[in-house]
C-alpha positions as CSV (number, residue, x, y, z in Angstrom):
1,X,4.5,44.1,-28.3
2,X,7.6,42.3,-28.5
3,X,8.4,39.8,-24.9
4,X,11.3,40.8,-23.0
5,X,10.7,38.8,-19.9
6,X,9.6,35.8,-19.0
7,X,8.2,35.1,-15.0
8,X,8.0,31.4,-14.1
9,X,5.9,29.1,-11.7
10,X,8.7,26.8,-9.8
11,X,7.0,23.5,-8.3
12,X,5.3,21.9,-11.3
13,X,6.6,24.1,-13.9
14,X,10.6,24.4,-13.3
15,X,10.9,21.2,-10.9
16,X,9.0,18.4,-9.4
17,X,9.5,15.8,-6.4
18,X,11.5,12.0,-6.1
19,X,8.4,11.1,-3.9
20,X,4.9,12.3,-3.4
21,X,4.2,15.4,-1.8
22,X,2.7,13.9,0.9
23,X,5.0,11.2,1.9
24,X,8.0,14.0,2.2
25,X,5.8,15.7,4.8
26,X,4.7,12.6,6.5
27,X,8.5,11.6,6.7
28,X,9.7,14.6,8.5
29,X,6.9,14.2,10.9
30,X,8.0,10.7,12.5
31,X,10.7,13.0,14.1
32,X,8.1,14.9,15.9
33,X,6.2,11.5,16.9
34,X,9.2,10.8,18.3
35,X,10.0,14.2,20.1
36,X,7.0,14.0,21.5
37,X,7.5,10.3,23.1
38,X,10.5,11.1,24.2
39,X,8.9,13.9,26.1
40,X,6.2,12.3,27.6
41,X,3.2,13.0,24.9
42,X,0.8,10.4,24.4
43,X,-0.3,11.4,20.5
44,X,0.7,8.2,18.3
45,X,2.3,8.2,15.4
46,X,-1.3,8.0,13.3
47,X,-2.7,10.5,15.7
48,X,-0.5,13.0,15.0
49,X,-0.9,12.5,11.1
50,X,-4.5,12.6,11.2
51,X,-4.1,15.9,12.9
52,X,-1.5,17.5,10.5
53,X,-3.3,17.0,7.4
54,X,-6.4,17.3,9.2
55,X,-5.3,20.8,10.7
56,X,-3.2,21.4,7.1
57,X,-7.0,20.7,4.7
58,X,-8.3,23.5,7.1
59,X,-5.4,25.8,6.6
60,X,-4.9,25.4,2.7
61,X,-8.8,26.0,2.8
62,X,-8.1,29.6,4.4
63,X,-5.7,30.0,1.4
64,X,-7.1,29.1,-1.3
65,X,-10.8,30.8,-0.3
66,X,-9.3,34.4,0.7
67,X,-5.5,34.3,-1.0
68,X,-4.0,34.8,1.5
69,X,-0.2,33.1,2.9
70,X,0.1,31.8,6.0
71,X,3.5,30.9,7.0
72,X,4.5,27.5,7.6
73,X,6.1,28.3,10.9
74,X,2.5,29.9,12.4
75,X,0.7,27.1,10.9
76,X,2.8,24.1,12.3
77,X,2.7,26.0,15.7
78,X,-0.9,26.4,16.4
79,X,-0.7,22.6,15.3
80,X,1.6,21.9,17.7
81,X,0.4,24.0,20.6
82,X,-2.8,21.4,20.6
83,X,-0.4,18.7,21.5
84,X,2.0,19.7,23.3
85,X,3.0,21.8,27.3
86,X,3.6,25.2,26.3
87,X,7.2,24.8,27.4
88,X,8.0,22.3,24.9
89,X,6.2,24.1,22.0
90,X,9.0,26.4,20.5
91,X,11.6,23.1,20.9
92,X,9.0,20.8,18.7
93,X,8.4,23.5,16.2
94,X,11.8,24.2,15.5
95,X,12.5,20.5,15.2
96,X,9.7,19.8,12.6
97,X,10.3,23.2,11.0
98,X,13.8,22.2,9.7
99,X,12.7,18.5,9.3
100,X,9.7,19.5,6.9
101,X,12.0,22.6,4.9
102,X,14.9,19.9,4.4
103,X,12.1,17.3,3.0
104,X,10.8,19.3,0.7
105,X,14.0,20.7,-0.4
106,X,15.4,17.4,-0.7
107,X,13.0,15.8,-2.6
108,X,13.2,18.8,-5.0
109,X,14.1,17.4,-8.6
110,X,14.5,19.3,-11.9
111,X,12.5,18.6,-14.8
112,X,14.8,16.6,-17.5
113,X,14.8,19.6,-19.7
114,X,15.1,22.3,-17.5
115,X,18.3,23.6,-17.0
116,X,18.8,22.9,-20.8
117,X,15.9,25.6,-21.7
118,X,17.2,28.0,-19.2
119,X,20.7,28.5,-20.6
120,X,18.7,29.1,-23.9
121,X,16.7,31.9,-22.7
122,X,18.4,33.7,-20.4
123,X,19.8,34.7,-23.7
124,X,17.0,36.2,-24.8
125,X,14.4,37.2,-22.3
126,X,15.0,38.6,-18.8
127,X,14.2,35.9,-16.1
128,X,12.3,35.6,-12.7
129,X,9.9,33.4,-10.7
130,X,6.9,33.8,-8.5
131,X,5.7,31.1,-6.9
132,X,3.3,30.0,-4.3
133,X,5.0,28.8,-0.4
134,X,4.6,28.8,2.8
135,X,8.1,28.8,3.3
136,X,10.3,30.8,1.9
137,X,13.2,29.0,2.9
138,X,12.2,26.2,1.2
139,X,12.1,28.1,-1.9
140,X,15.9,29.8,-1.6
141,X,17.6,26.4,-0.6
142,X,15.8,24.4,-3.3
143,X,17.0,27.1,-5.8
144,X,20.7,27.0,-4.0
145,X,20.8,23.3,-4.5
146,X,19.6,23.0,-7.5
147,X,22.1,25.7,-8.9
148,X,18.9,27.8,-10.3
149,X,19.4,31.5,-8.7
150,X,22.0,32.3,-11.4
151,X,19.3,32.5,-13.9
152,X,16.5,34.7,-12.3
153,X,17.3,38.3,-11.0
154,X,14.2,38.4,-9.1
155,X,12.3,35.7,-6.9
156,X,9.0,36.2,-5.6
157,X,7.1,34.5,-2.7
158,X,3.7,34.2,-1.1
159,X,5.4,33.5,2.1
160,X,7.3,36.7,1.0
161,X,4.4,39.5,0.6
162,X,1.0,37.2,2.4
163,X,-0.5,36.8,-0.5
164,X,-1.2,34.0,-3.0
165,X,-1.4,33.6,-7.0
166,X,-4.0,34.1,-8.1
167,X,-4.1,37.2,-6.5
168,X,-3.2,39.6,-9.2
169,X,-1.1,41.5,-6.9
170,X,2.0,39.1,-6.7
171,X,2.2,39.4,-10.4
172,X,2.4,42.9,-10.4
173,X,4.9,43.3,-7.3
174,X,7.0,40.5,-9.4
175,X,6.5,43.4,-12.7
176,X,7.4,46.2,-10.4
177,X,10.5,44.8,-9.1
178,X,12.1,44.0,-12.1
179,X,10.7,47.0,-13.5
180,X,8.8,45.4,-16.3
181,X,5.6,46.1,-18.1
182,X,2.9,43.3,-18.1
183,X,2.8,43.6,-21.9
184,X,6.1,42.9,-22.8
185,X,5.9,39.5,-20.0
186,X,4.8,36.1,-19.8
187,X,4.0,34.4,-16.8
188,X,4.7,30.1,-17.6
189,X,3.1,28.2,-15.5
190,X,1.3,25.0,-15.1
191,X,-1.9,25.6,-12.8
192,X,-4.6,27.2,-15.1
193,X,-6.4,28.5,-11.5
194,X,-3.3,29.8,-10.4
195,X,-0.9,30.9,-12.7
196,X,-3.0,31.7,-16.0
197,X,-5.8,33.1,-14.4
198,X,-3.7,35.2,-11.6
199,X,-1.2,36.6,-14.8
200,X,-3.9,37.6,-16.9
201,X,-5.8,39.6,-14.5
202,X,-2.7,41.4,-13.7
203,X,-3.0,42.3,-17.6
204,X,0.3,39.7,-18.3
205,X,0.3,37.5,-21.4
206,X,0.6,33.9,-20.2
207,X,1.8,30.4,-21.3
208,X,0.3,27.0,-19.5
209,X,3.0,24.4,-19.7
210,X,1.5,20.5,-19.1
211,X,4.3,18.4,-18.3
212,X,1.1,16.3,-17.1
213,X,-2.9,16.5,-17.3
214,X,-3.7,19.5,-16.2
215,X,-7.4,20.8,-14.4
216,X,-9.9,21.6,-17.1
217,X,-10.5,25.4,-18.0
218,X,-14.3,25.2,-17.3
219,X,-15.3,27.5,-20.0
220,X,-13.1,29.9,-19.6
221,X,-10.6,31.5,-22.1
222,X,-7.5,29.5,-23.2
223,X,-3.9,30.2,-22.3
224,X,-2.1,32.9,-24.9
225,X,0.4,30.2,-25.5
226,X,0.5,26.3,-24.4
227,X,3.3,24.0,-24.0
228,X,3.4,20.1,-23.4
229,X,7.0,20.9,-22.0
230,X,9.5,23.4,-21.3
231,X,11.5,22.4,-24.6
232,X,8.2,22.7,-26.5
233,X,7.8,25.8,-24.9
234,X,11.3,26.8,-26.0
235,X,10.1,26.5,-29.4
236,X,7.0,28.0,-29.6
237,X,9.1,31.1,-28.3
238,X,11.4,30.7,-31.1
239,X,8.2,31.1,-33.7
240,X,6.3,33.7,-31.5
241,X,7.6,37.0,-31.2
242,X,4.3,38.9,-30.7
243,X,1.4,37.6,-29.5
């Protein structure tokens, strides 16, 4: 069967981050810290770390185990309902809502070859993207700065629909959206556990792109295609019509 479309991962597939993942969070928290003090809270600046990321292990735990998305805005707020009066709670979460969205969105960088391999195929295939989030906002203002909407007719969340990849059923919403079948679609992506796993139970062909090392496939089948970059994987496209 000949491929038609082609559904992409976006954070470490399509884009990357200026800083560490953790450092942008840790960033837009110092403005909380400081909301707090300014309030009266006691919670220190290294308190209040070791609670997010404690509380945040304990979350992404809940995620990963029964793939299921939990928005950033109910996570951050049971955080912050543990340290702060209940008056002050919906003030402190919008402030370290917008702080944390505009961190991550602003330490949002393209891959080199990106855009480059986009204008190529929107040529040729029809485009979209499902990704993993908690925040769908962060998603559609990344893709607004970056200038990447005009090349996918159809953008898919977990924040969107509660559920995470690789829960086959975010592939096939993605499918029925664009009104696609899974055989004529590859899902590119560059989490084995995630995106090539996820895709292929939802009966999609897939392609694992490592722009770096990637977790090992413990036994299990390989990707249908493999790419060490997006350019490489422009070119095993090129020379692969059926698969």
């Amino acid at each position: 069967m000949a491929i038609n479309a082609l559904l992409f991962d976006l954070g470490g597939t399509l884009l990357t981050r200026d800083i560490e993942d953790r450092l942008v969070d840790e960033e837009a928290l110092k403005s909380l810290a400081e909301y707090l003090a300014s309030k009266g809270c006691t919670v220190s600046e290294e308190d209040l770390l070791w609670r997010y990321w404690a509380h945040y292990r304990m979350i992404n735990d809940l995620r990963e185990r029964f793939l299921i998305e939990i928005p950033m805005r109910v996570w951050l707020g049971s955080l912050i309902s543990k340290l702060c009066n209940l008056h002050m709670v919906d003030e402190a979460l919008n402030t370290v809502e917008a702080k944390i969205v505009d961190a991550r969105v602003e330490s949002a960088i393209l891959f080199p070859d990106t855009v480059n391999v986009l204008e190529v195929l929107r040529d040729s295939y029809r485009l979209g993207v499902v990704t993993n989030t908690s925040s769908e906002k962060v998603t559609k203002k990344i893709l607004r700065r970056l200038d990447l909407n005009r090349y996918f007719e159809c953008i898919v969340t977990s924040a969107e629909l509660g559920v995470r990849k690789p829960y086959p059923g975010i592939f096939l919403y993605a499918l029925r959206e664009m009104r696609l079948r899974a055989d004529e679609t590859v899902f590119i992506g560059d989490s084995f556990k995630h995106d090539i796993i996820g895709s292929r139970q939802a009966n999609m062909r897939n392609c694992l792109v490592c722009h770096e090392e990637t977790e090992a496939s413990d036994g299990l089948p390989a990707p249908d295609l493999t790419a060490k970059s997006l350019s490489e994987l422009l070119r095993t496209l090129e020379t692969t019509h059926h698969l």
